[in-house]
C-alpha positions in Angstrom: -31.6 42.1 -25.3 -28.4 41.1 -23.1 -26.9 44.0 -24.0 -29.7 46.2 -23.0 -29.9 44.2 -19.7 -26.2 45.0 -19.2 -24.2 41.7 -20.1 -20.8 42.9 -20.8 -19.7 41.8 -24.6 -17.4 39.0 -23.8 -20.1 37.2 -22.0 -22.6 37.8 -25.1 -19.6 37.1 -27.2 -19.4 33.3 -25.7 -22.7 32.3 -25.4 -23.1 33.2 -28.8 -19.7 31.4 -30.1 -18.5 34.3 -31.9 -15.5 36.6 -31.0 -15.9 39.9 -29.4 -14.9 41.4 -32.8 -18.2 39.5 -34.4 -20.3 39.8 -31.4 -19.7 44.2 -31.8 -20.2 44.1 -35.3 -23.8 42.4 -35.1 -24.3 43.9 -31.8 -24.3 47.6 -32.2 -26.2 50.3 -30.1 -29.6 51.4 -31.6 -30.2 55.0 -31.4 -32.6 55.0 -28.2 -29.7 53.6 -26.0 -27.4 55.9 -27.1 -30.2 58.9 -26.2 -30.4 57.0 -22.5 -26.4 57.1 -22.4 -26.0 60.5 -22.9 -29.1 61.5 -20.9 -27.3 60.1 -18.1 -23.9 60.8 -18.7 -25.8 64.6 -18.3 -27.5 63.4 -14.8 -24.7 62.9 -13.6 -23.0 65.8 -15.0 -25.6 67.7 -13.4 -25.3 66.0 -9.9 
């Protein structure tokens, strides 16, 4: 949920009292936020 709320991994990473290594491994992007990434990366590709 932070991630999706855009809390950058090192703040996730502390509240959580892991690394940043830990915090990416358990924390990695589910398919519908990559979709959104690229369907903006194309919006503003378009623009």
């Amino acid at each position: 949920m932070l991630r999706q709320a855009g809390v950058s991994t090192e703040v996730r990473a502390e509240m959580s009292g892991h690394s940043i290594e830990t915090a990416m491994k358990y924390d990695r992007p589910k398919t519908m936020e990559k979709e959104r990434a690229a369907e903006a990366l194309d919006e503003m590709a378009t623009n």
